[in-house]
N, C-alpha and C positions, 0 to 999 in steps of 0.2 A: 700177082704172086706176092705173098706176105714177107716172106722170106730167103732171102739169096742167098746162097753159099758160094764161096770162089776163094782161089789162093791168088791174090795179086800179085806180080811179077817181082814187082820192086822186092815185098816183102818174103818171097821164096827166095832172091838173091842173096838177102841176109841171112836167111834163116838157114841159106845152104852151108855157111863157114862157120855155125855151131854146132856143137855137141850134140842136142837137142833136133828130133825132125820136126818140119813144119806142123802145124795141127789147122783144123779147117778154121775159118771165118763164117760166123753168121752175123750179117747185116740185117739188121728188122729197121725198117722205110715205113711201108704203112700198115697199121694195123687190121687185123680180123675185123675185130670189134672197139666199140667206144660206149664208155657209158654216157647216155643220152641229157648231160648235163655240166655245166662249168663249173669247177671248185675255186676257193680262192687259196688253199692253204690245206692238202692233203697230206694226213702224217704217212700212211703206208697202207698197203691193202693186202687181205687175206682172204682167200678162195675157200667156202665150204663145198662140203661135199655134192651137192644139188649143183652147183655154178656160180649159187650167189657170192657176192662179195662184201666183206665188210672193210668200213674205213670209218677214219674220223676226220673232221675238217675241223682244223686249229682254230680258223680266223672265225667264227661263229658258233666253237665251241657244240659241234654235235658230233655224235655216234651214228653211223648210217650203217644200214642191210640196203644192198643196191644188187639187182638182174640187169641185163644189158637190153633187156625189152620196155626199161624204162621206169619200173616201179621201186621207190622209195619210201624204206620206212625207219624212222630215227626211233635210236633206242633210248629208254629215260629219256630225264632231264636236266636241266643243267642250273646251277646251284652258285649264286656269289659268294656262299659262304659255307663249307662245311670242314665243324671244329674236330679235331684227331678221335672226341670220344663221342660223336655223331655218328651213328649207322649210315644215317644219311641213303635210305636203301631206294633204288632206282633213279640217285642222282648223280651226278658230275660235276665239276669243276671247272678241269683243263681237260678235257681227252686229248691225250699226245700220243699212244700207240695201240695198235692193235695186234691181241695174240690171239691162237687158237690153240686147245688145249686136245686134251684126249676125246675122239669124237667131233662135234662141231659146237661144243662151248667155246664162246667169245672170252678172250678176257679184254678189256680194255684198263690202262696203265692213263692214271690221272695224274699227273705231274703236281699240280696245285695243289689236289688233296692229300698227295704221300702215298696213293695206297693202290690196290688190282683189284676191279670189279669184274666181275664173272655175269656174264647172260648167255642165254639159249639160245638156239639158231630161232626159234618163233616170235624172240625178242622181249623174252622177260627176263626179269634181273634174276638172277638166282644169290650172288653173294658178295660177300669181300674175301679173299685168296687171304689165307691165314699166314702168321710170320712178320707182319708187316712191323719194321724195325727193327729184325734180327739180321746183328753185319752193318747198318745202318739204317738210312733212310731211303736210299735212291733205291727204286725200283726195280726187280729183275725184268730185261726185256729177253730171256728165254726161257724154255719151261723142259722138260723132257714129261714123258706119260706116266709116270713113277708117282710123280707127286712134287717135285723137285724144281725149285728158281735158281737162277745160274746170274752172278752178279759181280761187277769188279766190286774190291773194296777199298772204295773212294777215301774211306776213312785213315787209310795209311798213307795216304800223298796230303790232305786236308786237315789231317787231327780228327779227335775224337775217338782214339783208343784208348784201352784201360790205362790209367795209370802206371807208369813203368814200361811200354808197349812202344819201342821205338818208330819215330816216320819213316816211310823208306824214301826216295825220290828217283830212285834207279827203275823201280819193279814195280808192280801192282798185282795181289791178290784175285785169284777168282775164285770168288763162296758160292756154294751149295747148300741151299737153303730146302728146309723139307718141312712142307705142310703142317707138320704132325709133331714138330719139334722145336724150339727155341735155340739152338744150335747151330751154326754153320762151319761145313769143311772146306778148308783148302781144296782145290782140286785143280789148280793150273796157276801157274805166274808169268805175269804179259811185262816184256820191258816198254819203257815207258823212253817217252824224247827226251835229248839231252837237252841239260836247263843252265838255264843262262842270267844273265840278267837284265832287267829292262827298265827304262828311264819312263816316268810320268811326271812330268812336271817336276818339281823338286823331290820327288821322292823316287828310291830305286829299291826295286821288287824282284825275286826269283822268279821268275817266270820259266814255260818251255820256248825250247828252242822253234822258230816257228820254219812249216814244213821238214821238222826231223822225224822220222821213221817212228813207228811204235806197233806193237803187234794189235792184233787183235783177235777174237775168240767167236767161236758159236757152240749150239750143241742139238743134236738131234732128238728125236723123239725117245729114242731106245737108251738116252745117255748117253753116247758116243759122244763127246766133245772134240774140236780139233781149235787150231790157235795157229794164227798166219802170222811164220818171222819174219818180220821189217828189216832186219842184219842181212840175210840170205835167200829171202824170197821163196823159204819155204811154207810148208802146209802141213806143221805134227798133228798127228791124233791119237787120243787117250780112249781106253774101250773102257763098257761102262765098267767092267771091273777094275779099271786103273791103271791098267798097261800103257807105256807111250812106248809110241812108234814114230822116229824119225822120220821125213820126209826129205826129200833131194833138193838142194837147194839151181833155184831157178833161175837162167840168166833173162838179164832185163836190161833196157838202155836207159841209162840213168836221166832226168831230166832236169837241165842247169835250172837255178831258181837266178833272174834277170834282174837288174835294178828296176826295170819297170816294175815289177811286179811286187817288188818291195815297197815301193812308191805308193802303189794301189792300194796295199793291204795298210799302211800307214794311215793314208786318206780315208777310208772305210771306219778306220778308228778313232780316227779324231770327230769325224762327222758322228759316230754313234756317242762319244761322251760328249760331245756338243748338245746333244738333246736330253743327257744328264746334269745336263747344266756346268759342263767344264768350260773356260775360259778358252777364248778363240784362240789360234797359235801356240796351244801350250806345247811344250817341248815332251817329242816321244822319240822311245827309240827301241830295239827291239833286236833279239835277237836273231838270226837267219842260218839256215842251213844252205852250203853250196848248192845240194842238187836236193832234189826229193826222194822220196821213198819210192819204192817199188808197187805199192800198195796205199790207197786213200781210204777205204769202205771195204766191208766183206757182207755177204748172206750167203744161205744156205738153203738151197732147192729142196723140194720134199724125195729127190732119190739119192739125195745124202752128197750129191756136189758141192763143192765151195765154190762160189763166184770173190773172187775179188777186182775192185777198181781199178785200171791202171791211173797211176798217176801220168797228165799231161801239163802240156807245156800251156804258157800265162796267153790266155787269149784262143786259146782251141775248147771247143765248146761242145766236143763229141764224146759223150761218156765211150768207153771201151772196158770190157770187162774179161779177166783171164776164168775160164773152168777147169778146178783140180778137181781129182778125184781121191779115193781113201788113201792110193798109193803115193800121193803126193806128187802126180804127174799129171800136167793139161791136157786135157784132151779137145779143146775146142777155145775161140774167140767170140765174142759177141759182142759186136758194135748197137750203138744205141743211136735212137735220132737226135738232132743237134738237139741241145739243149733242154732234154730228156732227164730223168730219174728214172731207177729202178724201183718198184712200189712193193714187189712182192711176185708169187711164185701161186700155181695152182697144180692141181694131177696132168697126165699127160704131157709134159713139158710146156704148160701155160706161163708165161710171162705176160707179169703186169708192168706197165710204165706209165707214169707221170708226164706228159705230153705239154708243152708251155704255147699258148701265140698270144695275140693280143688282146684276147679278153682273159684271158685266164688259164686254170689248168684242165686239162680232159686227161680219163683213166683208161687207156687203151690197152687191149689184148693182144697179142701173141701167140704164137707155138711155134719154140725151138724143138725141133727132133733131133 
C-alpha cells in the first residue's frame, strides 16, 4: 500500500481542545513509481499530459523529458556563455526551474542567462518568453494561461528603482507581467521578515532576521492568486478580476528556534565564506527569531490547493505539509519520507518527491486521493 491514512491518537487529543476539527493525515512511505535513474541535483518536476515528466538537474546543467519505463531525452544544450543580446536559441546555461505553460509547453527558467526558454513536449525549442527585464531581472517562477508572469519585486528591498522610488524593507511587491507589454502591475504585497542587524567581521549589515516569518504567493492557471500570511497562518485569495478574499486564520504550535540550532546555522556560514576566501574565525553574529513561522515553503496542486510546509523543530528531518483549500481552510496533512522534497504535482492527485539515500537523489510517484 502506497499510501496510509490515519488520525494518530496523540494528535486527535490535541486537536480535540481546538476550535479547528481534526483533518485526515496522508503518510506516503513508499512510492508507486520511481524514475529509473540517480540525480545529483534536481530543481523540480512537472507532469505533462501523456505522464511524462520534465525536470532539470542543476549539477550537470541539463533539461530532461523522463517516462518511468525508463526513457530519457535532454532538451537543447548547454552553453558557458550566452550574452543578454544572443538568442542563443536551443541553448542553456543554468537550467534552475521548470514551468509548464498553457497546454504541454515547457518553459525552462535559466538563472545564469536572466531569461524563460519555451519548448514543446517533443522537445524542440520553440522560444524566449518575452518581458525579459520588465520589474527587473529575476525571473518569474509562475505563469497563469492568459499570457501573464507573476514575480516579487526584488527590486524594492535591493534598489534599482526609478529615481525618487523609495526602498521598502517591511513589504514586497508582486508584478504581473504580460507578454505582450512592457508594463507590470501590482497585484498583491508579501510582508517581508523582520530585519536586524548582523556582524561580519568588522563590518555591520541590515540583514533579515533569520527564521522570521514572511508570506508567500502562488497563482493558478485561470489567475486566481492566493498569498500565505506568516502573522496568522492564513491563506488570502485574489480572483483573476482583483477581489481579495480573506481567509481564517490558522492555529499552529509554534516551534522554539534552540541555541543548538543557532550554532548550526552559524557554522554552515562560516564554512561557506571560508571557501570564499574569508579568514578562519572571523567574527559573525546574526540575528534570531524566538520561534518560527508557521509556514517554510508553499506550492500549488493543479485542483487549486495550497500545500504549505510546516515549519519543524532543529534536527527532525520529516517534511510535513498542511492542504488549504479556496476557503482558506485545511482539509488534509501530508507527511513526507524522511529527508524528502516536494518536486511537484501531476493530474489525478499525483505527487512528485525528491527521494535522497546514499547515492543520490530518485524522483518518486505518488497519489494522494
Amino acid at each position: 500500500m502506497m499510501v496510509r491514512r490515519f488520525r494518530p491518537f496523540a494528535l486527535s487529543l490535541l486537536l480535540a481542545g481546538c476550535a479547528e476539527p481534526p483533518v485526515p493525515i496522508v503518510v506516503l512511505d513508499q512510492p508507486e513509481s520511481t524514475l529509473p535513474r540517480t540525480f545529483q541535483q534536481v530543481s523540480n518536476v512537472v507532469e505533462l499530459s501523456d505522464g511524462r515528466v520534465a525536470l532539470a538537474e542543476l549539477k550537470d546543467k541539463t533539461l530532461l523529458l523522463a517516462d518511468f519505463s525508463g526513457e530519457f531525452t535532454p532538451l537543447g544544450e548547454h552553453a558557458d556563455t550566452i550574452l543578454p543580446t544572443d538568442p542563443a536559441p536551443g541553448k542553456h546555461k543554468l537550467p534552475g526551474y521548470v514551468l509548464r505553460f498553457a497546454g504541454d509547453t515547457i518553459g525552462l527558467v535559466d538563472f545564469a542567462a536572466e531569461r524563460t526558454t519555451m519548448w514543446s513536449a517533443a522537445g524542440s525549442y520553440v522560444g524566449v518568453v518575452p518581458g525579459r527585464g520588465v520589474g527587473g531581472y529575476n525571473q518569474p517562477l509562475y505563469y497563469d494561461h492568459a499570457g501573464h508572469g507573476y514575480k516579487e519585486d526584488i527590486r524594492s528591498v535591493l534598489g534599482g528603482l526609478e529615481p525618487g522610488q523609495e526602498i521598502g524593507f517591511d513589504s514586497l511587491n508582486v508584478l504581473r507581467v504580460s507578454f505582450t507589454d512592457t508594463i507590470a502591475d501590482t497585484v498583491a504585497r508579501l510582508k517581508l521578515p523582520v530585519w536586524g542587524r548582523g556582524q561580519f567581521g568588522e563590518q555591520m549589515k541590515i540583514v533579515s532576521t533569520i527564521f522570521s516569518g514572511r508570506d508567500l504567493f502562488g497563482v493558478l492557471p485561470d489567475g486566481s492568486l492566493w498569498a500565505a500570511r506568516a502573522s496568522n497562518n492564513a491563506v488570502d485569495w485574489r480572483s483573476p478580476s482583483g477581489e481579495w478574499t480573506r481567509g481564517p486564520s490558522r492555529s499552529f504550535t509554534p516551534v522554539p528556534v534552540t541555541q543548538e540550532e543557532k550554532d548550526a546555522f552559524l557554522e554552515r556560514l562560516r564554512a561557506q565564506m571560508a571557501q570564499m576566501g574569508a579568514p578562519a574565525g572571523i567574527e559573525l553574529s546574526y540575528p534570531f527569531a524566538d520561534e518560527k513561522p508557521p509556514f517554510i515553503a508553499g506550492q500549488t496542486d493543479p485542483a487549486g490547493f495550497v500545500w504549505l510546509q510546516q515549519a519543524r523543530p532543529y534536527g527532525d528531518s520529516v517534511p510535513v505539509w498542511d492542504v488549504v483549500d479556496r476557503s482558506g481552510k485545511q482539509v488534509r496533512t501530508v507527511q513526507l519520507p524522511k529527508s524528502s522534497t516536494l518536486a511537484g504535482f501531476g493530474a489525478e492527485g499525483r505527487v512528485y518527491v525528491i527521494l535522497r539515500d546514499a547515492d543520490g537523489q530518485r524522483v518518486g510517484r505518488y497519489t494522494v486521493k
